[in-house]
mmCIF file as gemmi writes it, N, C-alpha and C atoms, coordinates in Angstrom:
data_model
loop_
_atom_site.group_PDB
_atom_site.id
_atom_site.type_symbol
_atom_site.label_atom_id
_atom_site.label_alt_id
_atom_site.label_comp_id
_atom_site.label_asym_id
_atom_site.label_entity_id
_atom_site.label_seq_id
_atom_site.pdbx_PDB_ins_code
_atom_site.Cartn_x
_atom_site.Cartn_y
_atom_site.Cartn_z
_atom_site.occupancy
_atom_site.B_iso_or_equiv
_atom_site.pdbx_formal_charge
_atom_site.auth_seq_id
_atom_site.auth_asym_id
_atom_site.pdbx_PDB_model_num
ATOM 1 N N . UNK Axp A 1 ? -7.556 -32.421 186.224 1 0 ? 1 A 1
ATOM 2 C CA . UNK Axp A 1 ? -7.533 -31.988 187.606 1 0 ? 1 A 1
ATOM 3 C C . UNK Axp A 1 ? -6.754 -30.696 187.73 1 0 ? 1 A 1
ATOM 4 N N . UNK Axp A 2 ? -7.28 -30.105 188.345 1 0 ? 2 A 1
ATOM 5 C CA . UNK Axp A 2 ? -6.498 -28.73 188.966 1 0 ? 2 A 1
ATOM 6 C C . UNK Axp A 2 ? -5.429 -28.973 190.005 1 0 ? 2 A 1
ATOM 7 N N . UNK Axp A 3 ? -3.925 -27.893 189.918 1 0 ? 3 A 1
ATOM 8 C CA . UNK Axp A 3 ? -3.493 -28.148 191.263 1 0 ? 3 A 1
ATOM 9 C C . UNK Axp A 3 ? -3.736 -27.229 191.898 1 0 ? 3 A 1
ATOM 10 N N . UNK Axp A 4 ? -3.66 -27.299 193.091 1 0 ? 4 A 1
ATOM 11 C CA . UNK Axp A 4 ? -3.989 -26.157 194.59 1 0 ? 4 A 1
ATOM 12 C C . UNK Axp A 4 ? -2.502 -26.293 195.677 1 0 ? 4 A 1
ATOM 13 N N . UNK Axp A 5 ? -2.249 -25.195 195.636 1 0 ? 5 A 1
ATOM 14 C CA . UNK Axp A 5 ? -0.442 -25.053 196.412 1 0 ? 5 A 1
ATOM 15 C C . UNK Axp A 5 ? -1.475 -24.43 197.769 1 0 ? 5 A 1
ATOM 16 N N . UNK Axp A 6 ? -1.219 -24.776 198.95 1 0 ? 6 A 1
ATOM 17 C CA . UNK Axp A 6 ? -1.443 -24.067 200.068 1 0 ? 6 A 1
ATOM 18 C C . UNK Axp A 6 ? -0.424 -24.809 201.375 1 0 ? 6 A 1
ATOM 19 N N . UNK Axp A 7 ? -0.47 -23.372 202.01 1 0 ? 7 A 1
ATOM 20 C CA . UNK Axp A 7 ? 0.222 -23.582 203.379 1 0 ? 7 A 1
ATOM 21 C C . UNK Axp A 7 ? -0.327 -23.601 204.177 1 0 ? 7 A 1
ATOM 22 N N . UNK Axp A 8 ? 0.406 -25.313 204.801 1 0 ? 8 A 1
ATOM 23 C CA . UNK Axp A 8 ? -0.974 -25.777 205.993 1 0 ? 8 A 1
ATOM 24 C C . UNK Axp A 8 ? 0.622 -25.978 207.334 1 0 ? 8 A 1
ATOM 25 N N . UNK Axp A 9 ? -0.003 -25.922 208.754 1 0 ? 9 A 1
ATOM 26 C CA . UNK Axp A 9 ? 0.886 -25.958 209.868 1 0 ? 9 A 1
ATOM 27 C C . UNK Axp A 9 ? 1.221 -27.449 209.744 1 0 ? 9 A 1
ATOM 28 N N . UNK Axp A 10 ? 2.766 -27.655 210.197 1 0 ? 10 A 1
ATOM 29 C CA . UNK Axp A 10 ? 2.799 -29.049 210.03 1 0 ? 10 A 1
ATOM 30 C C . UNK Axp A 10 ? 2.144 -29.406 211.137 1 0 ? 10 A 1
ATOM 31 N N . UNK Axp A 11 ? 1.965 -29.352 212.236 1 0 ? 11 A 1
ATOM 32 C CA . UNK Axp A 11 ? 0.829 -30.667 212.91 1 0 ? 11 A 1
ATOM 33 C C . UNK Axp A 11 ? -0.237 -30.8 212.295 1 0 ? 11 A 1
ATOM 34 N N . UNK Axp A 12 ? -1.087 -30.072 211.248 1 0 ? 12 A 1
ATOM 35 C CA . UNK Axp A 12 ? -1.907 -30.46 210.46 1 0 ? 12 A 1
ATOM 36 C C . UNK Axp A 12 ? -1.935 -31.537 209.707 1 0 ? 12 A 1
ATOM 37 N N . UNK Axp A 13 ? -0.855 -31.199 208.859 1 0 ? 13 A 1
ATOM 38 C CA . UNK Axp A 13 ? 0.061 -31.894 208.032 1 0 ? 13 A 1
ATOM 39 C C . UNK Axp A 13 ? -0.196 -33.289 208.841 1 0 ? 13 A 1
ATOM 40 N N . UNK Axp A 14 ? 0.654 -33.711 209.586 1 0 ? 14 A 1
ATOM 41 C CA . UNK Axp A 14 ? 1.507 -35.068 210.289 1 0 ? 14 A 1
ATOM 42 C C . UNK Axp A 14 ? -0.443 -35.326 210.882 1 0 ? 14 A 1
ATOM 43 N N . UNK Axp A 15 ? -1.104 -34.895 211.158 1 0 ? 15 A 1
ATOM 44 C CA . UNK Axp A 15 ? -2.75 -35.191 211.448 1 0 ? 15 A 1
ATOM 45 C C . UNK Axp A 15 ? -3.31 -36.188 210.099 1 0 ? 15 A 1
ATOM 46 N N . UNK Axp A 16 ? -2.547 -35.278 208.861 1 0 ? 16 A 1
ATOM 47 C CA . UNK Axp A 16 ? -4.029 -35.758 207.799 1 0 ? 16 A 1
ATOM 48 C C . UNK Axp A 16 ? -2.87 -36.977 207.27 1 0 ? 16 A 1
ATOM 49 N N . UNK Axp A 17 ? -1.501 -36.634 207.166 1 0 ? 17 A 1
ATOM 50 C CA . UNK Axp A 17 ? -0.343 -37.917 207.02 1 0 ? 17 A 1
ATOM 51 C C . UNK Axp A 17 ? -0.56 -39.199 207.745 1 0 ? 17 A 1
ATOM 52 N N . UNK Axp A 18 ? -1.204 -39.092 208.905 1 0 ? 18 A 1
ATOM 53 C CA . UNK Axp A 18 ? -1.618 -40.528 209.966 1 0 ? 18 A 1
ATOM 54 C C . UNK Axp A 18 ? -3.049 -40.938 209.456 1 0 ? 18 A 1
ATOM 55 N N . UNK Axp A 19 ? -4.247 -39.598 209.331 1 0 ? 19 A 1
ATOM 56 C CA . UNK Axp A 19 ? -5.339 -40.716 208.795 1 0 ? 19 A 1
ATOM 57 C C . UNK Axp A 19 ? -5.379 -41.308 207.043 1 0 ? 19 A 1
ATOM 58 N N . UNK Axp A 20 ? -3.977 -40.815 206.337 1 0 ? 20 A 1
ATOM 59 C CA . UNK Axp A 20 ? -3.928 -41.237 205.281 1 0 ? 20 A 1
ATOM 60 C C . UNK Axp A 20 ? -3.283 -42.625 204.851 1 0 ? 20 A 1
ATOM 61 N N . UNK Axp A 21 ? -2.349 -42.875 206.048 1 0 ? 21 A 1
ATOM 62 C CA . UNK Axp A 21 ? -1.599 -44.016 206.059 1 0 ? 21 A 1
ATOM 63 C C . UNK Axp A 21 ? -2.806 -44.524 206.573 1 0 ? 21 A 1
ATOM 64 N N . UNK Axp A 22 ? -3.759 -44.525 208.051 1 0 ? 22 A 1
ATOM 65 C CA . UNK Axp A 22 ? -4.163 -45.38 208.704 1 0 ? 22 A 1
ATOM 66 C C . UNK Axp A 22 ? -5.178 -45.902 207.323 1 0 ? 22 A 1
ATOM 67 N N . UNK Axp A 23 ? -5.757 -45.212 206.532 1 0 ? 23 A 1
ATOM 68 C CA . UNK Axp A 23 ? -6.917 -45.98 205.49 1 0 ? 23 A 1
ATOM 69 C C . UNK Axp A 23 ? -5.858 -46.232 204.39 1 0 ? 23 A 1
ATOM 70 N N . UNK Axp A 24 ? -4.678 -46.272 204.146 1 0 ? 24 A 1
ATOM 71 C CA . UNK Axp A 24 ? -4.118 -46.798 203.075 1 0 ? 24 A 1
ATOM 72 C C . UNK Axp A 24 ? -4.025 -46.035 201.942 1 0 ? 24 A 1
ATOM 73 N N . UNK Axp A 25 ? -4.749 -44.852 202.187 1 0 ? 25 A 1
ATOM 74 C CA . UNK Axp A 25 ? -4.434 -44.377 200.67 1 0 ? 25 A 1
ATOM 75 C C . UNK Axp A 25 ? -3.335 -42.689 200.597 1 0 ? 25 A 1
ATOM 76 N N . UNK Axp A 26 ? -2.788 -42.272 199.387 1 0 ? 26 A 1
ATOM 77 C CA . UNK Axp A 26 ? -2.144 -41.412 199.632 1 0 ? 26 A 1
ATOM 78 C C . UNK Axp A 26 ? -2.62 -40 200.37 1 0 ? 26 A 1
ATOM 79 N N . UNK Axp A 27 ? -1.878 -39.101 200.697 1 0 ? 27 A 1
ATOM 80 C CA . UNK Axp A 27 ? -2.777 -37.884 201.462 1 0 ? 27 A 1
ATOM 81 C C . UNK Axp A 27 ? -3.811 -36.848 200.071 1 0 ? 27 A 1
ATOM 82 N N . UNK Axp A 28 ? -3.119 -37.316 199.326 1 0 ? 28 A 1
ATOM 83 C CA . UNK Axp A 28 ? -3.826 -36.506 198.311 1 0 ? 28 A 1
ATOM 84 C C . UNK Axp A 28 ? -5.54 -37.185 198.074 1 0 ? 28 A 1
ATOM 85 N N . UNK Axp A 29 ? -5.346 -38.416 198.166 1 0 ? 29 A 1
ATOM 86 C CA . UNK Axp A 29 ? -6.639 -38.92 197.909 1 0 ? 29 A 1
ATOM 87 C C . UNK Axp A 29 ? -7.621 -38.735 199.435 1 0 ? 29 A 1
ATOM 88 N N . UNK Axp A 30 ? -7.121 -38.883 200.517 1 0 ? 30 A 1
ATOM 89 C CA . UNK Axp A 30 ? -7.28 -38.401 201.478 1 0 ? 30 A 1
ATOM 90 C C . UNK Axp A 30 ? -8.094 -37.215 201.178 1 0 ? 30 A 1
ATOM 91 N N . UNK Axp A 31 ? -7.417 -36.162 201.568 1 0 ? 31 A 1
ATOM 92 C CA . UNK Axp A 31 ? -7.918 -34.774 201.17 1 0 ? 31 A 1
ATOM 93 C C . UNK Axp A 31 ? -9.009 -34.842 200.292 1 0 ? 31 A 1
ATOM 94 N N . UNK Axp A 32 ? -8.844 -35.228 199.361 1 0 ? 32 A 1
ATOM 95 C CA . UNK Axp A 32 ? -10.334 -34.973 198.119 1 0 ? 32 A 1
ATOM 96 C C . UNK Axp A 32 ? -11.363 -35.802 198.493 1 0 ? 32 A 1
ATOM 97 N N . UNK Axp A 33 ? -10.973 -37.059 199.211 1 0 ? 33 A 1
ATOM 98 C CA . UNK Axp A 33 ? -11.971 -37.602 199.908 1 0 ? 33 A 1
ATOM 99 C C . UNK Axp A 33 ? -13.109 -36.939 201.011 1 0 ? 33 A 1
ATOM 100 N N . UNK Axp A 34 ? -12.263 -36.147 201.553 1 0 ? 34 A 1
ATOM 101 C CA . UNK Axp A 34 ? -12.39 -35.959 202.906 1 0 ? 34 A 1
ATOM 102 C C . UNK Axp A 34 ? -13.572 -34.407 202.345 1 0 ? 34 A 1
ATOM 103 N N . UNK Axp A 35 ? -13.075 -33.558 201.901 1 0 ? 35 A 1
ATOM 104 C CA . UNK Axp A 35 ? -13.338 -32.541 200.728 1 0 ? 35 A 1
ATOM 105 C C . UNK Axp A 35 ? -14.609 -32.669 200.068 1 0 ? 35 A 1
ATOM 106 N N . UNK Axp A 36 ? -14.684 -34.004 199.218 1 0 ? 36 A 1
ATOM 107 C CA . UNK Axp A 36 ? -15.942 -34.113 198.699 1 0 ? 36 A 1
ATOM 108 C C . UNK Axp A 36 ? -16.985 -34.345 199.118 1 0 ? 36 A 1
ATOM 109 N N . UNK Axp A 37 ? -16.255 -35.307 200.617 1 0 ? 37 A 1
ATOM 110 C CA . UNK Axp A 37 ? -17.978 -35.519 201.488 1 0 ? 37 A 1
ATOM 111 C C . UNK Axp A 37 ? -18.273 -33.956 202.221 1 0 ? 37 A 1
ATOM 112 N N . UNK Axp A 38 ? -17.444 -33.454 202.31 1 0 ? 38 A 1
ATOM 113 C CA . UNK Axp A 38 ? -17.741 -31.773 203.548 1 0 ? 38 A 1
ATOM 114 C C . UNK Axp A 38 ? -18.582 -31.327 202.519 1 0 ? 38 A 1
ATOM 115 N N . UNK Axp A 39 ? -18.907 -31.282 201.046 1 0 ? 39 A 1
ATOM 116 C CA . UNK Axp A 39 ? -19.401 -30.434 200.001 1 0 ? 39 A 1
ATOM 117 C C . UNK Axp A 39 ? -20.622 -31.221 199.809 1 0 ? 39 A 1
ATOM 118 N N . UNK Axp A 40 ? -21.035 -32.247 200.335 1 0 ? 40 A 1
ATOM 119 C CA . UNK Axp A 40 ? -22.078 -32.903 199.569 1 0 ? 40 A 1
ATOM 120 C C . UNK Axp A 40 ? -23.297 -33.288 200.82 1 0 ? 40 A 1
């Protein structure tokens, strides 16, 4: 896996932190989740 450093606003942040808790998984998996369906 690659890493990717970017600067995001924290209300973004504390946005993708709530739908990551609300499905249980970490924000990182979140994100690539979220990521792979926008690409496909």
């Amino acid at each position: 896996m690659t890493n990717i450093n970017i600067e995001i606003p924290n209300s973004l942040h504390k946005q993708i932190k709530l739908k990551a808790v609300l499905k249980e998984i970490t924000i990182k998996d979140y994100i690539i989740q979220t990521l792979d369906k926008s690409i496909k």
